[in-house]
C-alpha positions as CSV (number, residue, x, y, z in Angstrom):
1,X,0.0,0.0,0.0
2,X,1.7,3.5,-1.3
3,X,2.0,6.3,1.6
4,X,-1.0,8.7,1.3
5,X,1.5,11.3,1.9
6,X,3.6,10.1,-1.1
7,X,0.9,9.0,-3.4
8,X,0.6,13.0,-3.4
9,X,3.6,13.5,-4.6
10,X,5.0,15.0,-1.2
11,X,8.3,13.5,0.8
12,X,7.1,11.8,3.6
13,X,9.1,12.1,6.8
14,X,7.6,9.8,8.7
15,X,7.9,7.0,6.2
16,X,11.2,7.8,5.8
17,X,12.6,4.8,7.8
18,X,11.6,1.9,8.7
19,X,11.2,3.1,12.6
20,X,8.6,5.1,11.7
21,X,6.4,2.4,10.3
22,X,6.0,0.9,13.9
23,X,3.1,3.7,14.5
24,X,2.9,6.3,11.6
25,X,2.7,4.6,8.3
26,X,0.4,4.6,5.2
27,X,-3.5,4.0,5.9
28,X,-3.1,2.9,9.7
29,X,-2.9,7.1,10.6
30,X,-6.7,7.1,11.5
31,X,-6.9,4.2,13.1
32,X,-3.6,4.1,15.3
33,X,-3.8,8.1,15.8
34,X,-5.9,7.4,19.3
35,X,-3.5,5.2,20.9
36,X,-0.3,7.1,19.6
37,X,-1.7,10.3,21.7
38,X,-2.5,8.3,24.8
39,X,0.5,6.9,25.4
40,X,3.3,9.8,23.3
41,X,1.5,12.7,25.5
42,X,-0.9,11.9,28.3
43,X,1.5,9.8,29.9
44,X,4.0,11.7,30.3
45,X,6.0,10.5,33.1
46,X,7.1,7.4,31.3
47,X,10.5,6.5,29.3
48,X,10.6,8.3,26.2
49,X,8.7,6.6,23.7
50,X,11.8,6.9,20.7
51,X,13.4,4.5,23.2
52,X,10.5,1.9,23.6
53,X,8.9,1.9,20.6
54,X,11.5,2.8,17.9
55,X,9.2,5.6,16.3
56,X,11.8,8.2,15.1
57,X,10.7,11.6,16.0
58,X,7.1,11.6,15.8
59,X,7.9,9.5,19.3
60,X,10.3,11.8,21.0
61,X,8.1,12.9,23.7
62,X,10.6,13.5,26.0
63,X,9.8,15.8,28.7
64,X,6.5,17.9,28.1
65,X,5.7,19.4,31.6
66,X,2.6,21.5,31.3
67,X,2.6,22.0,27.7
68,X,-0.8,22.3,25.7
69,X,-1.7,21.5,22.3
70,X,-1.3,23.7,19.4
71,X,-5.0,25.0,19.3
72,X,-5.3,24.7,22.9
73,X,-2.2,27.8,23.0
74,X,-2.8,30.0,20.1
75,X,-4.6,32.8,20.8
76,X,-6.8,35.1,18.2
77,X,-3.8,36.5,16.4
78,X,-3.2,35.4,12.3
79,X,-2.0,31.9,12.1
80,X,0.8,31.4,9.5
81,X,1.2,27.5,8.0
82,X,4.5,26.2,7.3
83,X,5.9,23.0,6.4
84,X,7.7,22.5,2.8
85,X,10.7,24.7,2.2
86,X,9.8,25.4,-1.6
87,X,7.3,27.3,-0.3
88,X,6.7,31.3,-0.8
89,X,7.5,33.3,1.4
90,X,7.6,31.0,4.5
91,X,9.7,28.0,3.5
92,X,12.1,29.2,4.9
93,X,10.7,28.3,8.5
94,X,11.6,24.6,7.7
95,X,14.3,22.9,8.7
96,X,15.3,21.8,5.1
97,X,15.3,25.2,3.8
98,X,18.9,25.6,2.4
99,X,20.3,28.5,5.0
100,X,23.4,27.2,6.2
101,X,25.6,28.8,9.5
102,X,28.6,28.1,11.7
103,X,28.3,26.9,15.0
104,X,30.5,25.0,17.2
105,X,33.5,26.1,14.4
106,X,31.9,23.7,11.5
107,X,29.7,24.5,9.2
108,X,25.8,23.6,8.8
109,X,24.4,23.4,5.4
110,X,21.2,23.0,7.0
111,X,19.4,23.3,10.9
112,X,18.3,19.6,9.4
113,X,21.6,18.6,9.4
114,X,22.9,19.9,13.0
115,X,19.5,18.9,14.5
116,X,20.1,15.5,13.3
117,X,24.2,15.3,13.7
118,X,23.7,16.1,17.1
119,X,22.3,13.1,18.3
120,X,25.3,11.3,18.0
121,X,27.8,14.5,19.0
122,X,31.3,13.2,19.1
123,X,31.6,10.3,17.1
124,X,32.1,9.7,13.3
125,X,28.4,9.3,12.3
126,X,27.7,12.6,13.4
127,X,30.1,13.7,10.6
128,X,28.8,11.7,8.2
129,X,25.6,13.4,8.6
130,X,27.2,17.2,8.9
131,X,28.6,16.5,5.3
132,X,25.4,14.9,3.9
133,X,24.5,15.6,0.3
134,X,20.7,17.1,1.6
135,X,18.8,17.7,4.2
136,X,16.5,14.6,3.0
137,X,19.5,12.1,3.3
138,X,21.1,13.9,6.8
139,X,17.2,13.6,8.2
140,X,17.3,9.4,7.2
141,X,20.9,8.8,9.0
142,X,19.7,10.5,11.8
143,X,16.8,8.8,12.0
144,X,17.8,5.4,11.6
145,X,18.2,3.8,14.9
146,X,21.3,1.2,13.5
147,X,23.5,3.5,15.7
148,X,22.7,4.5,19.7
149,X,21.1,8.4,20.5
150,X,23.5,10.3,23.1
151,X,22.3,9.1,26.5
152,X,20.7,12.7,27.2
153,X,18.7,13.5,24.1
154,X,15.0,13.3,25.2
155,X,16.2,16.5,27.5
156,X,18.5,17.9,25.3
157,X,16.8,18.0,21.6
158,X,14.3,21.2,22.4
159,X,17.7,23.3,23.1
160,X,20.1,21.7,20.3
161,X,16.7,22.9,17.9
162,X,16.6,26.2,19.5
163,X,20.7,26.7,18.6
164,X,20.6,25.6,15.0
165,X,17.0,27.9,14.5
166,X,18.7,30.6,16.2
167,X,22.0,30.6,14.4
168,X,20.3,30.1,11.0
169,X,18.3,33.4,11.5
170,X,21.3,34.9,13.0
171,X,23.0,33.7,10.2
172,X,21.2,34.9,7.2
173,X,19.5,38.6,6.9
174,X,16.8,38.1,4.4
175,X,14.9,35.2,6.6
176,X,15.5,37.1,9.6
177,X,13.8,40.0,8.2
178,X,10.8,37.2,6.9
179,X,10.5,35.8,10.5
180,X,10.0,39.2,12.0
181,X,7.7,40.5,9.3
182,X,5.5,38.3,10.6
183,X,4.6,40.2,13.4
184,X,2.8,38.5,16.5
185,X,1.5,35.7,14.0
186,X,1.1,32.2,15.7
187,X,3.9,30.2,13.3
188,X,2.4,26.5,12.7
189,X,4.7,23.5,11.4
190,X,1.5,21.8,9.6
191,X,2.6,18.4,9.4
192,X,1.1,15.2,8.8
193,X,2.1,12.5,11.7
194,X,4.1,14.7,13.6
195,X,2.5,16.0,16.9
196,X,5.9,16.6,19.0
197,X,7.7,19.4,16.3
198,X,4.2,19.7,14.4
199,X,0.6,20.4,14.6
200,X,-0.5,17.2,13.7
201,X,-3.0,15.7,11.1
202,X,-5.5,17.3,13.6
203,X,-3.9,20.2,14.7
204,X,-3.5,18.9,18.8
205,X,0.5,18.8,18.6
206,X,2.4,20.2,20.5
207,X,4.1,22.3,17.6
208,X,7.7,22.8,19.0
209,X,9.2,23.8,16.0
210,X,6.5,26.9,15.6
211,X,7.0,27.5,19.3
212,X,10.9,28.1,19.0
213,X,10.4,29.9,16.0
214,X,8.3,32.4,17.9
215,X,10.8,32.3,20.8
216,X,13.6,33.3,18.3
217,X,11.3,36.0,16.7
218,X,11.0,37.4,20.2
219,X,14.9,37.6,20.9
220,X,15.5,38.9,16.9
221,X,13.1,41.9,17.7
222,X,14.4,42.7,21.1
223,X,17.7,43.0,19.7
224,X,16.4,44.7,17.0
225,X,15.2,47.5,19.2
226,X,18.4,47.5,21.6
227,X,20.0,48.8,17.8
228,X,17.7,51.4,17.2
């Protein structure tokens, strides 16, 4: 059975490996969706669901505190839908959006590629995916679980994120001018599967990519205004 999400001639991250086919893959969305949600977010106490169930990202809960869901948190303000970096003028919100940087004195093609070569900082694979052809190929060596995640990544993945989206917009003027055009918008990562760094097919995820995003916008303008 073909991936909905491919059969529309989109790339599919969450069929991207084989891990993600435990939960999130082809036709079994709708009817697995329930169970993914009780035990990713309402339990969430428990050992980070990456490590039990092999799911990739869509299962790095990791540690959620108080947090609410997308619609839950966004208030009356304009809502502004991301998710494919082709697109015009907002692409550039997504992680495979071709704005490279420096950080830690190397340099990052992508925030795709540091996000994902950071889950195994300090050994060779994490090269290997620093120097990868595309974001599409550094996102499936990251993601395969062949080779063990850094002991501390459910704690440490929101703040290596918030570094590489930081830098990248730090890094390159005419997307740091984008993100703050957008004013007090409520930024949404509209993905399919997704409901840790997305919205989710129904819009309850936790969006962590959009909340960063907005965090970031927030430091660019105060700095912005310090210059002024």
């Amino acid at each position: 059975m073909q991936c909905i999400i491919q059969a529309a001639g989109e790339y599919c991250r969450q069929c991207d490996s084989a891990s993600y086919g435990v939960i999130f893959r082809h036709q079994t969305v709708a009817t697995r969706l329930s169970n993914v949600l009780e035990f990713g977010i309402l339990n969430k106490g428990r050992k980070n669901v990456g490590e039990v169930g092999e799911v990739g990202e869509v299962g790095e809960v990791g540690d959620m505190g108080a947090m609410h869901s997308t619609e839950d948190k966004a208030s009356e303000t304009e809502k502004i839908y991301f998710y494919s970096a082709q697109e015009k003028p907002y692409g550039c919100f997504s992680n495979f959006s071709a704005h490279g940087f420096e950080l830690n004195g190397v340099w990052w093609p992508t925030s795709e590629h540091y996000f994902q070569a950071s889950k195994f900082a300090g050994t060779p694979y994490s090269e290997q995916i620093r120097t990868a052809r595309s974001p599409m190929i550094a996102a499936r060596l990251g993601r395969s679980r062949k080779q063990p995640l850094r002991a501390d990544w459910a704690q440490a993945k929101d703040d290596i994120m918030r570094q590489a989206v930081l830098r990248k917009f730090l890094s390159n003027k005419e997307i740091r001018e984008v993100l703050l055009s957008t004013g007090n918008a409520t930024l949404i990562e509209r993905t399919l599967g997704d409901y840790y760094w997305g919205c989710g097919t129904d819009g309850s995820g936790l969006n962590m990519l959009g909340r960063i995003l907005m965090e970031v916008r927030e430091r660019l303008r105060g700095e912005q205004d310090l210059n002024e």
